[in-house]
N, C-alpha and C positions, 0 to 999 in steps of 0.2 A: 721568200725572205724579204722582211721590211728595212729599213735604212735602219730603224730603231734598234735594232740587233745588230747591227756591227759593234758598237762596244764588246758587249759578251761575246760576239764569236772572235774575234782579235783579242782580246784576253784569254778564251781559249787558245788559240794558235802561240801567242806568244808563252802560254806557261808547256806546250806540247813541246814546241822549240826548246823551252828549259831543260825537258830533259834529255832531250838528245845528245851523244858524247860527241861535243864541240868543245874547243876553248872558249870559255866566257865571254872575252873579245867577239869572236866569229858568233856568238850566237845574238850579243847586245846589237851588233853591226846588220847580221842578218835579220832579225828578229822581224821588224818593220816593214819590211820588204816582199815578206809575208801575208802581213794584214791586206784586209779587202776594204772597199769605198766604195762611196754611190756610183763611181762609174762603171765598179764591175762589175755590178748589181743588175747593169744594162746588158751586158757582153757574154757571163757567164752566165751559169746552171749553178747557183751556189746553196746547197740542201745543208740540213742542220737536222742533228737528232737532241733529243731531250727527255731526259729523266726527271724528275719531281720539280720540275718549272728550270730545269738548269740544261746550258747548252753540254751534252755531252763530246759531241762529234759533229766535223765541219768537212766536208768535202765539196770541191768546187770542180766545175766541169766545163768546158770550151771547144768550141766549134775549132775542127780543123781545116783547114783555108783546103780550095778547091786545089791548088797544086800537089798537096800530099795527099788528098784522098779524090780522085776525076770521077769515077766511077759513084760513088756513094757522098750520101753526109756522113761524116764521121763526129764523135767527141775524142777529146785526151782528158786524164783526169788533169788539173792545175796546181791540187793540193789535196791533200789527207788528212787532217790531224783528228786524234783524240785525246781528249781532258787524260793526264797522266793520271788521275785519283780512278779515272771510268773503264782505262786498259784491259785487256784480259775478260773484257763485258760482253762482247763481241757487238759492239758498237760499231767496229772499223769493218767487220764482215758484212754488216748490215748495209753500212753504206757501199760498200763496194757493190753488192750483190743490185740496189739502186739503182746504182749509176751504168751495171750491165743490160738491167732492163729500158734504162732511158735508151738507151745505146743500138740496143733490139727494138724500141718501139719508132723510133727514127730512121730506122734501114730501108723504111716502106714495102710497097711491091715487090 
């Protein structure tokens, strides 16, 4: 993912957040907080699906620190969204199914 695409995928996120059953408060509050920046561009695994030039689905992925996993590298997912119009597309399987493969291609030996 390029820095050039945070817009779009943070406006994804933020309109995913829309629809979730939150009071409007909690969601303008949360909303932000959500969004990704160049520096976790550096940190995470952040993958993007796309239909006809347009961000469908954003899933972000992270390293978990040597204390919760000694034995292996591990990831956690960080975030999940998909575009509320693209729901039901199985954009969100796809990604998930993704980020199981990263997860098994990282396990090593």
């Amino acid at each position: 993912m390029q820095p050039s695409q945070l817009p779009a995928i943070n406006a994804l996120i933020l309109r995913a957040i829309d629809g979730w059953n939150l009071p409007p408060r909690v969601k303008r509050l949360a909303g932000p907080s959500h969004c990704y920046d160049e520096i976790d561009l550096t940190t995470m695994d952040i993958r993007c699906l796309e239909a006809s030039a347009k961000p469908r689905g954003v899933l972000a992925l992270e390293t978990i620190g040597v204390e919760e996993a000694p034995r292996q590298p591990a990831w956690r997912i960080h975030g999940i969204y998909v575009d509320p119009d693209a729901q039901g597309q199985g954009f969100g399987t796809q990604l998930l199914r993704d980020a199981q493969r990263r997860a098994r291609d990282d396990r090593g030996p």
